[in-house]
Phi, psi and omega in degrees: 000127191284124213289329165303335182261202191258185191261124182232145162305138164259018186256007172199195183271359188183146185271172243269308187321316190273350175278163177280027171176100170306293194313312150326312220264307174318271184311336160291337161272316181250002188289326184276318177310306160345294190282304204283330163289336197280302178328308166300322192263343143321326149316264202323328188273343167299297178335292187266027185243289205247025178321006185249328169307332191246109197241141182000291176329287185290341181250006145275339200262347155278347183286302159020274197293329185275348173279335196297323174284346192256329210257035208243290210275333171306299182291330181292323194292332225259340206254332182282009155256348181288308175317339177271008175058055148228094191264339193246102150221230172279334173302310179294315208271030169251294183307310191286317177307286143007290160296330169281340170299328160294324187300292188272021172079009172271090164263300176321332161276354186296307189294307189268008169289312189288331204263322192281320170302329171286321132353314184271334169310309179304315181306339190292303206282295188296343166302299208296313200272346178290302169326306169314272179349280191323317205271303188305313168312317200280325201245001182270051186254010170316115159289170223256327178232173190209135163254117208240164186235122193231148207318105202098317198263151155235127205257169172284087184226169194288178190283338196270353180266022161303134148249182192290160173088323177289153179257134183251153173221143196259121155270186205271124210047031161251133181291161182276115187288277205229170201283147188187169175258162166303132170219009123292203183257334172180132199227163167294106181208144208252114223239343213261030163283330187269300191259032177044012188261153192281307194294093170320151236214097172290118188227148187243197202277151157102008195246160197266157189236161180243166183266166175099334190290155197282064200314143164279302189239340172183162184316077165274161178262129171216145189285101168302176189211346204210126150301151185334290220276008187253358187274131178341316192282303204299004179291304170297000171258321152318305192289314202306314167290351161271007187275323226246337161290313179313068219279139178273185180313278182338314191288309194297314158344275202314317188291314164291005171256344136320309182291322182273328187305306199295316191286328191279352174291286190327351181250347179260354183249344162296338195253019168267337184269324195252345162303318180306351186292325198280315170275345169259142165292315200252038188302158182228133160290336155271009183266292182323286167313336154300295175335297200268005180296314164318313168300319183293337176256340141334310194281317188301147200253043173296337122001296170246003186259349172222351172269330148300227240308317183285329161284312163318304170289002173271293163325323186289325190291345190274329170317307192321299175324328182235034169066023167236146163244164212215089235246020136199171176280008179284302191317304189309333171288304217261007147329292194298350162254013197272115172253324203249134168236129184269137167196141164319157176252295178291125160096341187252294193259325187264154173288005170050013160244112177238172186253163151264109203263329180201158202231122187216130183267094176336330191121346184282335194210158172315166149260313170349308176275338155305246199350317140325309182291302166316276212289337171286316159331306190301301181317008174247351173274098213254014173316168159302272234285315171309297159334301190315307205280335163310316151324294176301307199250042172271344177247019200212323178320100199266154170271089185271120188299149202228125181214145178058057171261178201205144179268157148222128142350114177089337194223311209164212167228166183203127187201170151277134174236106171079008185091020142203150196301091182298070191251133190213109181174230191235198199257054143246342163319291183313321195266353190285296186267027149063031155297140172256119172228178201260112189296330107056259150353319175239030174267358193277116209286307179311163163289111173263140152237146197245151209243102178233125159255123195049055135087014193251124151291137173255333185165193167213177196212111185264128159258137195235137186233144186242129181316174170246134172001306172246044146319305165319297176319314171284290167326317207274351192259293188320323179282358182257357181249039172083020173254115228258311186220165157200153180232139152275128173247124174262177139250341177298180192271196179275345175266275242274299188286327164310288173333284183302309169308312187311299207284314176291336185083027182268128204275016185206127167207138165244149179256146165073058190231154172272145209300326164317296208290006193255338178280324175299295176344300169309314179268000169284306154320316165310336213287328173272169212278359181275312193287118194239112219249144176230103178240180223226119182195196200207331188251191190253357146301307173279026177278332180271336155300345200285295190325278155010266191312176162295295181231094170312085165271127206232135163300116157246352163332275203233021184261173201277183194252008183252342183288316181291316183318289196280327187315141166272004199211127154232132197251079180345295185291343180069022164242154182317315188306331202272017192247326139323310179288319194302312191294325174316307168296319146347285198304324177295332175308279149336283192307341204272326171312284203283349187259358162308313198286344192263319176280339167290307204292306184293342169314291158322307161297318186304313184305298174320318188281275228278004174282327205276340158239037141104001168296309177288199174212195174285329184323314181308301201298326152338270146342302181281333156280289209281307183328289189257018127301292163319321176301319168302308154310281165285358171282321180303279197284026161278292173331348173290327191256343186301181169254178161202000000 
């Protein structure tokens, strides 16, 4: 089976789900299982009621006929892979079994060898598509209009003829088309179609709203910010779908241990029929040939070739389900192996709201007017902290004109402000441009941005951040789910990060450090061969740590679009704790994979030893193909119902 291709049912042209009129496809699909079972067991009652009337002739051409509807998609599947240089798969190895069972005059096991495999397929297809289905349900919620308002009036038009800058207006149960800030004063809102939380959502004016969340309680206006195709859910439909592509390590084994596994049967079941010639006294050529017709449908790996990729795509929906994505099942493999966690402090372990507690001025200027000077710097920054300081000084602030600003990573901003030169950021900025500023400053436990005008220390401004609720919970839940250390990396000062690690109980942070030193940490971690990184961030400073590690987990809540970029895991709710759910659904993900690979291979063997001496019959081999498919199948779309 080619490892690339997507999985398709074979008993019919589209599964029930994907089609435009179910009822139809529904009868296209079980009407020939139907026919070939009410046939098949007619066959059989004829057998022990009237045998001498259903004489050879008349009772081949009916089992034919009861074969013919189940074994028709088998066979088209089986001549478009042969066309395809694939010669040896379940389809070829179903057909041989199945016509040599005619050959030697077992027409009742011919038909139900073929009709119980398509019975498992149909189950295969309906495993496959609840899963699809379950994810689509959670994350396709896109709405179909946006009512936006152009002059003056607000008309009704789809969401992609928006443009950013317009204002939409939501009513009370209608989802948000697209991502915009509040410009009303305060709304309701039921978030847990993006973030699996439940718990209704207050968002106020100046705050971002994402589209797909749930208006609640009354009409608001929100400002976009973001085109149709650039808004959070179509991101997240993006990733999901692209997940489901993404093959883990494990998946990708099996399917190539199908392509060698299939041909060496065929080739071990040609040598159950011709060694026994040399070596049995009383041979029989058809007793062999039963025999080895029992291996071959034994031997097929549909079991594990479809019941793996369906567990791996179960996990991704229960993630889905709890507001994590997972942006292929490779992560979800290698999620289960990060003994080490890296994490960010603001927006990550912090709420990333900060207040402005105090504003102290050297003597060159008021502070009303430092506080001026700063936040028209700021109003160019989607930093936290920048917010804040705009925020406090939004009803005092003069609009003063701002040219040439500049972010720098790690330190701060620089900019003109008013005919002079601004700089506002912390004190490795201040040692860059060889500012002297009062050392003070940097014994002070909160976030200071220190304040240079022409190249003049002017002052600083102390900020405060509050840890998030479960923070705590969450580091003390990661030592208890294998996770051997964790670290904190700030860009914040080295007091503030200590400090805030102390309180998580987290045992090793560094502080005052630039988005380098933080990717040096990470390959310094790396460097042993043991240590397996997973780190954790929010900002767009933190995309080359994301990049980096083994497994990039990026705050996609309120995190930057270049951090959800890189990232292998986005975590919807911004809390620490859902970092602890993803691995657990990982691990759980995993076992149910591995005891789906355990239960086929032993099943199977047990079987394989008693068909090849002659114990077992087709009845077995039946059981041991469709039987611990299905067993494997529902063992699979069980993650789908667990809690975490």
């Amino acid at each position: 089976m080619d490892e690339n291709k997507e999985y398709k049912c074979t008993c019919c042209d589209s599964c029930p789900e994907e089609s435009p009129d179910n009822n139809t496809q529904n009868r296209k699909i079980y009407i020939p299982v139907g026919l070939s079972l009410a046939a098949l067991l007619a066959g059989i009652i004829m057998d022990n009621l009237i045998s001498r009337y259903f004489n050879s002739y008349y009772r081949l051409v009916w089992y034919i006929l009861a074969y013919i509807p189940v074994a028709y998609p088998v066979f088209r599947e089986a001549v478009q892979t042969i066309r395809q240089k694939d010669i040896f798969t379940e389809f070829s190895l179903m057909i041989v079994a199945t016509l040599g069972a005619f050959f030697i005059g077992e027409y009742p096991e011919g038909v139900a060898v073929m009709l119980f495999y398509s019975i498992g397929e149909l189950f295969q297809a309906s495993a496959v598509n609840k899963a699809r289905k379950n994810i689509k349900s959670l994350l396709d919620i896109r709405p179909d209009t946006a009512t936006v308002e152009r002059n003056r009036n607000y008309i009704t038009i789809a969401p992609g003829d928006v443009k950013t800058g317009e204002p939409i207006q939501v009513k009370a149960g209608e989802k948000v088309p697209l991502d915009g800030i509040m410009i009303s004063v305060s709304g309701s809102f039921n978030t847990s179609a993006l973030t699996g939380e439940s718990k209704p959502k207050t968002i106020r004016e100046g705050e971002p709203v994402l589209a797909g969340m749930l208006n609640m309680d009354k009409v608001i206006y929100i400002r976009v910010t973001k085109k149709y195709e650039d808004s959070s859910l179509s991101r997240i439909l993006e990733m999901v779908q692209e997940a489901t592509s993404r093959k883990a390590r494990t998946e990708l084994l099996i399917r190539r241990f199908a392509k060698i596994y299939t041909p060496v049967v065929f080739f071990f079941a040609l040598l159950i029929i011709v060694i026994p010639y040399f070596f049995v006294t009383d041979y029989i050529f058809q007793d062999w040939l039963y025999r080895a017709l029992v291996f071959l449908v034994i031997s097929c790996p549909c079991a594990l070739v479809i019941s793996i990729p369906l567990g791996y795509f179960g996990g991704i929906g229960a993630a889905s389900r709890a507001g994590i994505l997972f942006k292929g099942a490779n992560y979800l493999d290698l999620l289960t192996k990060v003994n080490t966690i890296v994490m960010d402090k603001t927006g990550t372990l912090t709420k990333g709201v900060f207040n402005v507690q105090d504003i102290v001025s050297s003597g060159a200027m008021e502070k009303d007017e430092l506080i001026e000077y700063t936040a028209a710097l700021e109003k160019k920054s989607n930093h936290p902290i920048a917010k804040a300081i705009v925020a406090y000084g939004k009803d005092t602030v003069k609009d003063y004109p701002a040219t040439d600003i500049e972010e720098i990573p790690g330190q701060g901003l620089k900019g003109n402000i008013n005919g002079y030169e601004v700089l506002a950021g912390n004190a490795n900025m201040m040692e860059k441009h060889h500012i002297s500023y009062d050392k003070a400053i940097d014994l002070i436990p909160e976030t200071t941005v220190i304040i240079a005008i022409d190249n003049t220390y002017a002052g600083y401004i102390r900020i405060a951040d509050e840890v998030k609720e479960d923070a705590a919970g969450a580091v003390r839940n990661m030592y208890i789910n294998g996770i051997n250390q964790v670290v904190m990396l700030s860009g914040d000062k080295s007091s503030i990060t200590e400090s805030v690690a102390s309180r998580l109980g987290i045992g090793k942070a560094y502080g005052n450090l630039l988005p380098e030193d933080k990717v040096k940490h990470i390959e310094q971690l790396k460097s042993d061969n043991e240590n397996i990184v997973a780190f954790v961030g929010d900002g767009i400073n933190d995309a080359p740590s994301l990049a980096m590690s083994d497994v990039g987990i990026a705050m996609g809540g309120m995190g930057s679009d270049a951090a959800i970029e890189v990232a292998d895991v986005v975590i919807q709710t911004d809390r620490p704790s859902k970092i602890v759910t993803a691995i657990k659904i990982a691990g759980a993900t995993k076992k149910i994979v591995y005891q789906n690979i355990a239960l086929a291979f032993s099943i199977k063997l047990t079987v394989l030893i008693l068909g090849g001496f002659g114990v077992a019959n087709m009845w077995e081999a039946v059981f041991a193909d469709v039987g611990v498919s299905l067993l494997a199948i529902l063992n699979a779309v069980r993650i789908l119902k667990m809690k975490f």
